[in-house]
C-alpha positions as CSV (number, residue, x, y, z in Angstrom):
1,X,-57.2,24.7,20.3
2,X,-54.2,24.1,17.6
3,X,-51.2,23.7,19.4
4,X,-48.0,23.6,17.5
5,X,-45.1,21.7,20.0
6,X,-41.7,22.8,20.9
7,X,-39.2,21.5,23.2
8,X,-39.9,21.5,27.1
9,X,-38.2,23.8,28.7
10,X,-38.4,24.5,33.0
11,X,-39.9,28.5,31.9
12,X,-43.1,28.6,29.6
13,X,-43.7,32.3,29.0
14,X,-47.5,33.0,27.8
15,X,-48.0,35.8,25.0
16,X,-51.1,36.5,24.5
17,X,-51.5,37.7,20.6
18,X,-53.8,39.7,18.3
19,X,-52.2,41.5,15.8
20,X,-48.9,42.0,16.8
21,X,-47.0,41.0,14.0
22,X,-44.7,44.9,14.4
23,X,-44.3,44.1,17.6
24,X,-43.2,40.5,17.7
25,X,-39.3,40.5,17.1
26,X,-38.8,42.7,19.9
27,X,-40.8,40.5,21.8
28,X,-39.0,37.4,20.9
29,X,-35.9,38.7,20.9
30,X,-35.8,40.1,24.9
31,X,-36.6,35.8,25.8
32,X,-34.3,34.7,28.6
33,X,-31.9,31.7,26.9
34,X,-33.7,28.5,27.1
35,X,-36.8,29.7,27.8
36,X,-40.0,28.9,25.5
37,X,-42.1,31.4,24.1
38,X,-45.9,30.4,23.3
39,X,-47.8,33.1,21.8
40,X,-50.9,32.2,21.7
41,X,-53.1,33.8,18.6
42,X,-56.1,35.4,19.3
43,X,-57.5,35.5,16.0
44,X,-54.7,37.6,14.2
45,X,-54.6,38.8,10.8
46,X,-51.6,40.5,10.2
47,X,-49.6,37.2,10.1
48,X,-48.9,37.3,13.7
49,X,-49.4,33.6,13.9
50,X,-46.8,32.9,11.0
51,X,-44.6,35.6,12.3
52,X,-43.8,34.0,15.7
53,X,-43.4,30.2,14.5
54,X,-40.9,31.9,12.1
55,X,-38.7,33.1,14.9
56,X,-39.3,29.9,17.2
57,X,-42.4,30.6,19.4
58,X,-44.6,27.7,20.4
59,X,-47.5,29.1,18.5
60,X,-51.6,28.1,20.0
61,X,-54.3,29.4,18.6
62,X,-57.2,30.3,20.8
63,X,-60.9,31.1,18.0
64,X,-62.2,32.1,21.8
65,X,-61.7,35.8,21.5
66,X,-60.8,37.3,24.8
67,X,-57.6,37.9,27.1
68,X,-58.3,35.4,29.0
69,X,-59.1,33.1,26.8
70,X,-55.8,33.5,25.1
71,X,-53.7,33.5,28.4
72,X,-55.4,30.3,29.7
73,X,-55.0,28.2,26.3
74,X,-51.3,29.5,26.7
75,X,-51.7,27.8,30.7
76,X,-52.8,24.5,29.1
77,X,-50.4,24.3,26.7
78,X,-47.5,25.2,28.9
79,X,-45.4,21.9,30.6
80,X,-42.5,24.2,32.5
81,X,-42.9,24.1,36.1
82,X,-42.7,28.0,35.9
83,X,-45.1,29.9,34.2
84,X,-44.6,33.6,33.2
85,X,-47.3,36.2,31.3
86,X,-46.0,39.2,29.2
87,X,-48.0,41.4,27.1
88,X,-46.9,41.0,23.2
89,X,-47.2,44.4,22.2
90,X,-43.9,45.5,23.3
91,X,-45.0,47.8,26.3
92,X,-43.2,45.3,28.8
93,X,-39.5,43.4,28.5
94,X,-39.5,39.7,29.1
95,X,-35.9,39.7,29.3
96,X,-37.0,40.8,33.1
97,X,-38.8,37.9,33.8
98,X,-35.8,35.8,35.4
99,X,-36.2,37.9,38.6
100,X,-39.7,37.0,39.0
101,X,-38.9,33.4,39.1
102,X,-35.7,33.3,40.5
103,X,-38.2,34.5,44.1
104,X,-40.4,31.8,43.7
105,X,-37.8,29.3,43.3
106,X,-36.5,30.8,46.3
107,X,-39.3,30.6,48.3
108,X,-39.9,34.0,48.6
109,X,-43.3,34.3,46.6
110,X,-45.7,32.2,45.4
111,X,-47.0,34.7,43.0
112,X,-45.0,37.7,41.7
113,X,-46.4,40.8,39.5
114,X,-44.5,43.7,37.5
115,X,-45.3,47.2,38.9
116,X,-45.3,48.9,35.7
117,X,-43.2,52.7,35.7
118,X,-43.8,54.5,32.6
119,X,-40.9,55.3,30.8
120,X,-42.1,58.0,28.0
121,X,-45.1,60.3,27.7
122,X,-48.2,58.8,26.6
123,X,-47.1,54.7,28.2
124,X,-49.9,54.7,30.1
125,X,-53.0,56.7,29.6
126,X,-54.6,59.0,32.5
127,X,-57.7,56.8,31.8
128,X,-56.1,53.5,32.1
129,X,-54.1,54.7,34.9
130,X,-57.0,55.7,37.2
131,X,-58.7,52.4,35.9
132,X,-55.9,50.1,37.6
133,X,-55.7,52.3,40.5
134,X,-59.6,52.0,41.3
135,X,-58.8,48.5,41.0
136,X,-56.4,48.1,43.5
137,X,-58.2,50.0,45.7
138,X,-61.3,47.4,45.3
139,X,-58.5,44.4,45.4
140,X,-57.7,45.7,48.8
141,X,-60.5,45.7,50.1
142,X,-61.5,42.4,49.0
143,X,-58.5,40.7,50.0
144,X,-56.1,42.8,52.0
145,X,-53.6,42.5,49.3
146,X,-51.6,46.3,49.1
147,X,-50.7,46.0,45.7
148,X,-50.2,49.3,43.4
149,X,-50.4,47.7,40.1
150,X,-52.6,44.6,38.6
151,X,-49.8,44.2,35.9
152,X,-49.3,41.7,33.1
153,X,-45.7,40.8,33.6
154,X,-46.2,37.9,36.4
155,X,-44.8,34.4,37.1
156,X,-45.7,31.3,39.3
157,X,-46.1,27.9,39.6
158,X,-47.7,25.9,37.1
159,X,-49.4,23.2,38.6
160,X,-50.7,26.0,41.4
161,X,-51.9,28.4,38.8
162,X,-53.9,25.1,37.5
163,X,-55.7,24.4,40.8
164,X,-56.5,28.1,40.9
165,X,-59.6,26.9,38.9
166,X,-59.5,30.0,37.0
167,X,-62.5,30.7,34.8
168,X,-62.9,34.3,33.8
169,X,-62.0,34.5,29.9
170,X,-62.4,38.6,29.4
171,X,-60.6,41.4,31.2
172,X,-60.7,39.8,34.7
173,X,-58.6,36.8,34.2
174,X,-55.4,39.0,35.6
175,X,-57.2,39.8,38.9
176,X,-58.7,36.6,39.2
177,X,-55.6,35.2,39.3
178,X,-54.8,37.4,41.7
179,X,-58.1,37.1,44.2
180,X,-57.9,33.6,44.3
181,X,-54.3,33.3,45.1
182,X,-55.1,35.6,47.7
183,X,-58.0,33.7,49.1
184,X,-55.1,30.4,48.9
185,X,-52.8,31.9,51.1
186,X,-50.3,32.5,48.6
187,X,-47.9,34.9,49.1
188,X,-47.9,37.9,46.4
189,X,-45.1,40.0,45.6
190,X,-44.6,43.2,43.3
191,X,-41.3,43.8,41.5
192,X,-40.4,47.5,39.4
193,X,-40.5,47.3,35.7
194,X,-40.2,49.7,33.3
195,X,-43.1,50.4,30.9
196,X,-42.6,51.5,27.4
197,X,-45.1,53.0,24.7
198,X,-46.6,49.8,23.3
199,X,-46.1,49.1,19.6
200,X,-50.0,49.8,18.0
201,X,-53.1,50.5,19.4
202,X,-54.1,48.6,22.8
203,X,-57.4,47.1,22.5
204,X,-58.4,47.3,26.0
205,X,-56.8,50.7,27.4
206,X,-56.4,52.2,24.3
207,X,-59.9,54.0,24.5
208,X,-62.0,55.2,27.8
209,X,-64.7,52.3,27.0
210,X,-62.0,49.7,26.3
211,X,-61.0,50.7,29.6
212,X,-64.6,50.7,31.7
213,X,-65.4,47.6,30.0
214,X,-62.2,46.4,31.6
215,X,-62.7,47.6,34.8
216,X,-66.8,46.4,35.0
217,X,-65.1,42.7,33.8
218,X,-63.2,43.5,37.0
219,X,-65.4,44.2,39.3
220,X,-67.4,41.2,38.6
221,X,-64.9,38.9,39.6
222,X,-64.1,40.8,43.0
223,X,-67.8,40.2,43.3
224,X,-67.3,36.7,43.5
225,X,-67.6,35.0,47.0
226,X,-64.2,33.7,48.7
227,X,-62.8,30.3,46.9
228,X,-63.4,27.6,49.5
229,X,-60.9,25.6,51.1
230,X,-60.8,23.1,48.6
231,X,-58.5,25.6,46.5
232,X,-55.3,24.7,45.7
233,X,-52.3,26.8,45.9
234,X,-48.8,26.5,47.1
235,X,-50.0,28.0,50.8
236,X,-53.7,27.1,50.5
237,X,-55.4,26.4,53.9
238,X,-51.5,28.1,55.5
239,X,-53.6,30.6,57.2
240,X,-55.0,33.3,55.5
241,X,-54.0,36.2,52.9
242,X,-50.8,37.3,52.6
243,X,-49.2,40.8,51.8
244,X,-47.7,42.3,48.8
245,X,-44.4,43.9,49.2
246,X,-42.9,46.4,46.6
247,X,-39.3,45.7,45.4
């Protein structure tokens, strides 16, 4: 893993990249003042990589192909005490990501998620669509958790995404995240964002098998047993799962 510094900052945001160089600026641009930007490249080549150091990202690059792989290399690398994901294909805006954080610095939520709202025709596929929702359903029933959406856009903690001891380097990394913080304690919270027509063609929902190869990544990780106690999150061993609450 190549990791080309910046300056600390107290809000890493982690932009998973492969071949995104069209959708880049916009992405770039929408950053909250002060906040770094590490994009980490997934094995681009469209220039993605060059692209993003030319407009200030902190730029990793993960050979590992995989979304999680990407998104975790982009955990590693961060130093903020905050930790944000965004999708780098323009579908979501990270200029929205202040909210997320400002609840966990609060108190509020240990682990906060966008609930993506399509905003044009053709955002977000039928079949990607009934893939997250099948998801959600499982999720619940794993975990309790009443979330509507398994979106991208998310924030927490550092250091407690760390001793989430997340392993999953495909599709499932999102909801892993999400499981285990629910077997922790931690208390997950869902926030409205829009969602725009994404810039390119998705590799994952941008095709029914992209999709169902998505979703069985899924549902092996909500096959996986409970994390034991030894988990570490900001309400691990506070007394079970908590609920998600729409905002």
């Amino acid at each position: 893993m190549d990791v080309i510094p910046s300056e600390p900052t107290t809000v890493d945001v982690v932009l998973p990249c492969l071949d995104e160089a069209l959708a880049l600026p916009w992405v770039l641009g929408r950053m909250p003042d002060g906040w770094r930007a590490i994009v980490v490249d997934n094995g681009s080549t469209d220039g993605s990589a060059r692209i993003a150091a030319e407009l200030g990202a902190t730029v990793v690059r993960e050979p590992r192909r995989g979304f999680g792989a990407a998104c975790h290399a982009g955990l590693l690398a961060a130093e903020a005490e905050f930790v944000c994901f965004c999708d780098c294909d323009a579908s979501l805006d990270p200029g929205l990501l202040p909210a997320f954080v400002a609840e966990i610095a609060a108190g509020r939520a240990d682990l906060v998620l966008g609930r993506r709202r399509p905003q044009a025709r053709g955002a977000w596929p039928a079949h990607a669509r009934a893939g997250n929702l099948a998801l959600a359903r499982m999720l619940r029933r794993r975990t309790g958790l009443r979330l509507r959406d398994l979106g991208p856009l998310r924030a927490a903690r550092r250091e407690a995404l760390l001793g989430l001891g997340l392993t999953d380097r495909r599709s499932g990394y999102p909801l892993q995240m999400v499981v285990r913080a629910a077997d922790a304690g931690w208390r997950v919270a869902e926030r409205e964002v829009p969602y725009l027509p994404r810039t390119g063609r998705s590799k994952v929902t941008g095709t029914w098998r992209g999709t169902w190869q998505a979703v069985h990544d899924m549902r092996g990780v909500l096959a996986e047993p409970p994390a034991g106690a030894g988990s570490d999150g900001p309400r691990a061993g506070r007394g079970g799962t908590s609920r998600a609450g729409a905002r």
